[in-house]
C-alpha positions as CSV (number, residue, x, y, z in Angstrom):
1,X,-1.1,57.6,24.5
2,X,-4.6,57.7,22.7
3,X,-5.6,54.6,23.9
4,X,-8.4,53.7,21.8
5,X,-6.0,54.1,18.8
6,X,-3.3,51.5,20.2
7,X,-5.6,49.1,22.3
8,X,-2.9,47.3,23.8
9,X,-4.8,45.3,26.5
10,X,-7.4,42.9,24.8
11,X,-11.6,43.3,24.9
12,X,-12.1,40.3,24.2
13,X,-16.0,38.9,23.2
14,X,-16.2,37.0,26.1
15,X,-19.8,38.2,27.5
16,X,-20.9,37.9,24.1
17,X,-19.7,34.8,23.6
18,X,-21.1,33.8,27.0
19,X,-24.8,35.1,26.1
20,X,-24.5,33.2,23.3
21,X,-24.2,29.9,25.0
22,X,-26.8,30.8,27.7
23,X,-29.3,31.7,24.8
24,X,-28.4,28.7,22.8
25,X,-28.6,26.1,25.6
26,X,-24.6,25.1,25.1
27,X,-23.0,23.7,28.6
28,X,-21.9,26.4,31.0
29,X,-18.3,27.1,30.6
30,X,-16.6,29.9,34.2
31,X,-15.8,33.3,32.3
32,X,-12.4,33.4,33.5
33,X,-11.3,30.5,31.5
34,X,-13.2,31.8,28.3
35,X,-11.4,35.3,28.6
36,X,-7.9,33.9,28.6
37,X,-8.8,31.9,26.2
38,X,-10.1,34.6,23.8
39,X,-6.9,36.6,25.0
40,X,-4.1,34.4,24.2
41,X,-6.0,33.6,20.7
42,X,-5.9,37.0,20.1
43,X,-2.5,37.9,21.0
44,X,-1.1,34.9,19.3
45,X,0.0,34.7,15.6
46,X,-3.0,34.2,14.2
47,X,-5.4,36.4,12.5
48,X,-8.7,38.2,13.6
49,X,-12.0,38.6,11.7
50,X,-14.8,41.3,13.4
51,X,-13.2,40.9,16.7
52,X,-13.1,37.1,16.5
53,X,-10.0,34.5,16.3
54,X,-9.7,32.6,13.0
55,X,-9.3,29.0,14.4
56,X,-7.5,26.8,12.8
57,X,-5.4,23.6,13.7
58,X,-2.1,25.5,14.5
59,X,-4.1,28.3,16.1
60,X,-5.5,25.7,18.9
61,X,-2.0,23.6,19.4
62,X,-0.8,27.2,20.1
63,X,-2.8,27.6,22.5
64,X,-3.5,24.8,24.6
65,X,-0.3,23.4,24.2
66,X,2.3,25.5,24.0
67,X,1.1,29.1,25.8
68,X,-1.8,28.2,28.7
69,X,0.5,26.7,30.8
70,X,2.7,29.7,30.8
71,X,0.1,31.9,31.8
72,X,-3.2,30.9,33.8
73,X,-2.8,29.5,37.4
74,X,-6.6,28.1,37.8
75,X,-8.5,28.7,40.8
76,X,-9.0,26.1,43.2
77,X,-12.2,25.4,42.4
78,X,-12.1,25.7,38.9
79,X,-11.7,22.5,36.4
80,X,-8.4,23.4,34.1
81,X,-10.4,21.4,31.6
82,X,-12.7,24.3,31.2
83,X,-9.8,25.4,28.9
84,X,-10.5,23.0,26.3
85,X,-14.1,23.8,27.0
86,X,-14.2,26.9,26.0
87,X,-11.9,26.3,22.8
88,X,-15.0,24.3,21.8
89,X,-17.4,26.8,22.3
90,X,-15.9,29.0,20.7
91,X,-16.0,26.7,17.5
92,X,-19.4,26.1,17.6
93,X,-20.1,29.7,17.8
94,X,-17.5,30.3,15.3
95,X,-19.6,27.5,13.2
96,X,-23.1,29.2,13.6
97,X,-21.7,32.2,12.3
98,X,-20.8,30.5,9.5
99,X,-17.1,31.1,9.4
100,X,-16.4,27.4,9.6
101,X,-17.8,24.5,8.3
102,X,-19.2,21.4,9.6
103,X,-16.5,19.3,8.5
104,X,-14.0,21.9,9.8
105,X,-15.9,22.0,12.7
106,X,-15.8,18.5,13.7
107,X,-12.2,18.2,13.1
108,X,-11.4,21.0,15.7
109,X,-13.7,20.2,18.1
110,X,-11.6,16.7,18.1
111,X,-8.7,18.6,18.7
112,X,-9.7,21.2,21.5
113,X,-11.3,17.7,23.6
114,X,-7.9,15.9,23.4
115,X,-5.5,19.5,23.7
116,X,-7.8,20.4,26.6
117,X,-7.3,17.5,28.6
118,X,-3.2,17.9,27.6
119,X,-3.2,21.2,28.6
120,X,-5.0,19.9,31.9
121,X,-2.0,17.8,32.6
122,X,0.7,20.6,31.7
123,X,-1.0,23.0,34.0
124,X,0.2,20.5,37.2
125,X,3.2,19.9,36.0
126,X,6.3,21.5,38.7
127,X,8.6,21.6,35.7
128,X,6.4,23.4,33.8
129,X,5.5,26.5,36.1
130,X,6.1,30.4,35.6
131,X,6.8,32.5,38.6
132,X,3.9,34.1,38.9
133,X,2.2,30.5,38.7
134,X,4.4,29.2,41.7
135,X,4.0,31.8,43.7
136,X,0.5,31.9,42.9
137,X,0.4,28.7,44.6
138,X,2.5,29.5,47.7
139,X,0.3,32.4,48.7
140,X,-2.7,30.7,48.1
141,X,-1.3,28.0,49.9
142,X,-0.5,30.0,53.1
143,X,-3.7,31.8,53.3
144,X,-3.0,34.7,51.3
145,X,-6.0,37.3,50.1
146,X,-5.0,37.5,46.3
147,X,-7.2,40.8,46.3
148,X,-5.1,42.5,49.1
149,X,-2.0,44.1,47.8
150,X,-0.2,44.8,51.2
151,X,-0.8,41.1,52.2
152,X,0.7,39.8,49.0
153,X,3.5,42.2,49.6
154,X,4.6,41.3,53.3
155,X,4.5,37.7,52.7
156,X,7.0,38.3,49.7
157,X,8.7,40.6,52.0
158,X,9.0,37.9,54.7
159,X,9.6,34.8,52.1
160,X,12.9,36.7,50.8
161,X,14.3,36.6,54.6
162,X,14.1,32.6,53.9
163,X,17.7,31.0,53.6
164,X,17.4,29.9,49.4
165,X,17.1,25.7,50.7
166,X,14.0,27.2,52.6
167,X,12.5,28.4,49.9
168,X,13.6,25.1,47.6
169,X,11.3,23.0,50.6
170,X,8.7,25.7,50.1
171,X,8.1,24.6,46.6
172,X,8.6,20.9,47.0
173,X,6.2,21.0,49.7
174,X,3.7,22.2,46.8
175,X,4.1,18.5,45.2
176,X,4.0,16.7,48.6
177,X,0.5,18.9,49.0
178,X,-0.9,17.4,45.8
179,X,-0.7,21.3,44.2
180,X,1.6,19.9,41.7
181,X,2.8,16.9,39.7
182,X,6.3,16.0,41.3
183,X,8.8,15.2,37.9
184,X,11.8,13.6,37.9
185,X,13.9,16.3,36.8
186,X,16.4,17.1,39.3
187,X,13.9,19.1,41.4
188,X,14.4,22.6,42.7
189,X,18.3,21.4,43.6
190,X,18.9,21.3,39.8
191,X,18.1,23.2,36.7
192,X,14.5,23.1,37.5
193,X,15.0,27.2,38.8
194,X,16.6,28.3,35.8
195,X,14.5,26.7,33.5
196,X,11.2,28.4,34.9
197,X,13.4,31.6,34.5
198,X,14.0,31.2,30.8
199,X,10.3,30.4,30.5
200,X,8.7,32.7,32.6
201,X,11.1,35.5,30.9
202,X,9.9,34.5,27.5
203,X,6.2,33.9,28.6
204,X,6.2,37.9,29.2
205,X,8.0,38.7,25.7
206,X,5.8,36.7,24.2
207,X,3.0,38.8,25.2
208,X,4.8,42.3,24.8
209,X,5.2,40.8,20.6
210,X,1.4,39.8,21.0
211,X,0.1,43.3,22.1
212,X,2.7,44.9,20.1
213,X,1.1,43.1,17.3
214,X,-2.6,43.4,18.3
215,X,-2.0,47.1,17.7
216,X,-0.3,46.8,14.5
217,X,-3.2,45.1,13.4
218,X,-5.7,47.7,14.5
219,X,-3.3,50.5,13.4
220,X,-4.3,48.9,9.6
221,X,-8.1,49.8,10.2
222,X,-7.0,53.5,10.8
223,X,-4.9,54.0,8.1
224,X,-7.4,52.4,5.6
225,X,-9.8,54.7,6.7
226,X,-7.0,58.0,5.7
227,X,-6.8,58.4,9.4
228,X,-2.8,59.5,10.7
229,X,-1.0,57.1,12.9
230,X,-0.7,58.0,16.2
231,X,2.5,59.6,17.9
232,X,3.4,57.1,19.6
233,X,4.1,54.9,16.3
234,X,5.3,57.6,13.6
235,X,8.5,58.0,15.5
236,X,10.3,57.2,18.7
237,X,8.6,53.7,19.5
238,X,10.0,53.6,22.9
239,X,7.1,55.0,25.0
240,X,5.0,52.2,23.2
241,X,7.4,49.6,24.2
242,X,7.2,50.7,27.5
243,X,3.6,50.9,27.2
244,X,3.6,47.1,26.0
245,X,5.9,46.2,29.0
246,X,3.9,47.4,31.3
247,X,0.6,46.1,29.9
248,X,2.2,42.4,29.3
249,X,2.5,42.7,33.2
250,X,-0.9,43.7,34.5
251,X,-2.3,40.7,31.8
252,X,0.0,38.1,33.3
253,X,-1.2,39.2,36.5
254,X,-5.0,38.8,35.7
255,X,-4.2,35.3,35.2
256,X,-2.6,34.6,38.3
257,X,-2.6,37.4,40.8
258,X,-3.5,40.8,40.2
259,X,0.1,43.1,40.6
260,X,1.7,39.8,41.5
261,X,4.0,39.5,38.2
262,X,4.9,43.4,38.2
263,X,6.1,42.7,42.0
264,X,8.2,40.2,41.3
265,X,10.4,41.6,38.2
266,X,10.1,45.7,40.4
267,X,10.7,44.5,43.6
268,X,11.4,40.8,44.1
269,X,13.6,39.8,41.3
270,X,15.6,37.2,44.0
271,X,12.7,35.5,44.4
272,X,12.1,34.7,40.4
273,X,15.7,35.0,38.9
274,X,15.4,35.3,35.2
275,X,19.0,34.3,33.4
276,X,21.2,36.3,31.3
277,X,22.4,35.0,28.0
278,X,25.4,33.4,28.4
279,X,23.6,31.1,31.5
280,X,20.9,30.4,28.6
281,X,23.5,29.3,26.2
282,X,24.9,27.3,29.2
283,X,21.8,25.5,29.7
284,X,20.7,24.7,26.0
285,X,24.2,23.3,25.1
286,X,23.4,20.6,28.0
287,X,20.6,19.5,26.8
288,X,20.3,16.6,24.2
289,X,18.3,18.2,21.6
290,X,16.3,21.2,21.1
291,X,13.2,21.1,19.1
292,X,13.1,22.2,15.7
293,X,10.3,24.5,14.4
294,X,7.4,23.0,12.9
295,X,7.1,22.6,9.2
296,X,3.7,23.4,7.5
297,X,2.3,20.4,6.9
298,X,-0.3,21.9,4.3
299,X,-3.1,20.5,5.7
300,X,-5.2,23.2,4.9
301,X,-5.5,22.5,1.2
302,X,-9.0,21.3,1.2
303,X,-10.8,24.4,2.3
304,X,-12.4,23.1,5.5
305,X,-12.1,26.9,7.0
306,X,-15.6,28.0,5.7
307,X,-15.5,29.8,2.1
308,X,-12.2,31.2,2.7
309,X,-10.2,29.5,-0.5
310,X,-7.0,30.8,-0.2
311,X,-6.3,30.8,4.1
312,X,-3.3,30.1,5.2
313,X,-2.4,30.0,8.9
314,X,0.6,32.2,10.9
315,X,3.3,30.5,11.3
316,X,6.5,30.9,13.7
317,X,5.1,29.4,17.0
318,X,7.3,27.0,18.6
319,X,6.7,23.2,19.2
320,X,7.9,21.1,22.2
321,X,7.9,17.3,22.1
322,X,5.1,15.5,22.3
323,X,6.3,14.0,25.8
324,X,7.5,17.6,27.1
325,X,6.6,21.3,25.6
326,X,9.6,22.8,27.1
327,X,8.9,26.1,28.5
328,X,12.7,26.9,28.9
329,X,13.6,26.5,25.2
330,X,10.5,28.1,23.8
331,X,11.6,31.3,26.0
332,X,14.8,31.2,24.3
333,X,13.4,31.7,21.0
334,X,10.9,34.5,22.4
């Protein structure tokens, strides 16, 4: 695969973006939380100017939202509201480069400060968890060294020989710990399981599409510049789906624990079932309402976005409630 052609994994700006701040005097903001950041903007739907996301309204509701707490599991000592943070300095770098403007500026800064401290809440939610985010949790829990790969493995090794109501107490014990916000949802006796399934299955196709995508979009550079498409894309596209499986993994584990996410769906699958169809049809014809996709709401008309007159943002992201962005149903849209 000529990987400079396809680029699946993301190089994101995020030293840059960090030198900036330092140099300008702006509030320290942990790299790991500016990276994911710059990551999930860039494999989301919207668009990408000189290596840079285009922010917009949509773009940020996306992300803190509806996608962070699919994917990051913060480290203990990290604030989760450095999420928001670095949304917001990314608009006022994004605003001294002149590709937003003041008013434009102030209005998303608005949102990132409220989304961040949503997305803060979401993140210690137990109904709202990935695999790889709860079992982020039990091995940091028990001691684990996320940087040593045979540790990781023999306590998954040795938490599959747990009877399934063992392993149900494992993860309550997470709430009773102060890990995670207990909801009244049935717990890990009801549909709580399946529902982190569908989500956790959908989180990773959702980032498969992204870097799919991302390479689309860099595939457009070449040809513009009369170079040929790579192999890889001018035929059989299965060795680049497998390419973007694989990739979507590693990501998803340099979010939570490195290998962690690849171990699971290889190796482990009993110990992060993901549902077939007909059991996610099952479990969306229970509920009382799905949500609907979000209608444009044009409110882009007034060119805030710099000098751009004729922007218009991606659409086809999924909304959850205001009370509860269901992970469950978004991954049945994925």
């Amino acid at each position: 695969m000529e990987e400079e052609d396809l680029r699946l994994a993301p190089r994101t700006k995020a030293a840059e973006l960090l030198a900036w701040a330092q140099a300008h005097g702006h509030p320290p903001v942990a790299e790991a939380p500016v990276r994911a950041v710059l990551a999930l903007l860039e494999l989301g739907e919207g668009r990408m100017r000189d290596g840079w996301p285009e922010l917009t309204s949509d773009a940020v509701e996306q992300l803190l939202y509806e996608r962070l707490y699919l994917y990051v599991q913060p480290e203990p000592e990290q604030d989760p509201l450095a999420y928001g943070a670095a949304v917001r300095l990314l608009i006022d770098h994004q605003r001294a480069a002149k590709r937003l403007n003041a008013k434009r500026q102030e209005r998303l800064h608005a949102e990132a400060e409220w989304q961040g401290e949503v997305a803060a809440g979401l993140l210690r939610r137990a109904d709202l968890v990935t695999w790889p985010r709860l079992y982020t949790l039990l091995l940091r829990a028990d001691g684990v060294d996320p940087a040593d790969g045979a540790a990781v493995r023999a306590w998954l090794e040795a938490f599959r020989e747990l009877a399934p109501e063992d392993r149900a107490a494992a993860y309550e014990r997470l709430e009773a710990a102060g890990a995670l916000d207990p909801v009244d949802d049935g717990g890990w006796d009801g549909a709580r399981p399946l529902s982190v399934g569908m989500a956790t299955d959908g989180a990773r196709r959702l980032l498969e599409q992204g870097l799919m995508r991302r390479s689309y979009r860099n595939l457009e550079e070449l040809t513009a510049q009369g170079r040929p498409m790579p192999d890889e894309l001018a035929g059989d596209f299965g060795a680049f789906e497998e390419a973007a499986v694989e990739a979507a993994l590693d990501l998803f584990g340099e979010w939570t624990v490195p290998g962690l996410p690849r171990l699971l769906v290889e190796e482990f699958p009993e110990l992060a079932p993901e549902p077939g169809q007909e059991e996610i049809d099952a479990y969306l014809a229970q509920l009382p309402g799905a949500p609907g996709e979000a209608e444009e709401a044009g409110e882009y008309g007034d060119d805030e976005y710099g000098d751009e007159d004729g922007y218009a943002p991606g659409d086809g992201h999924v909304h959850g409630s205001a009370d509860r962005p269901d992970g469950a149903d978004a991954a049945a849209g994925a």
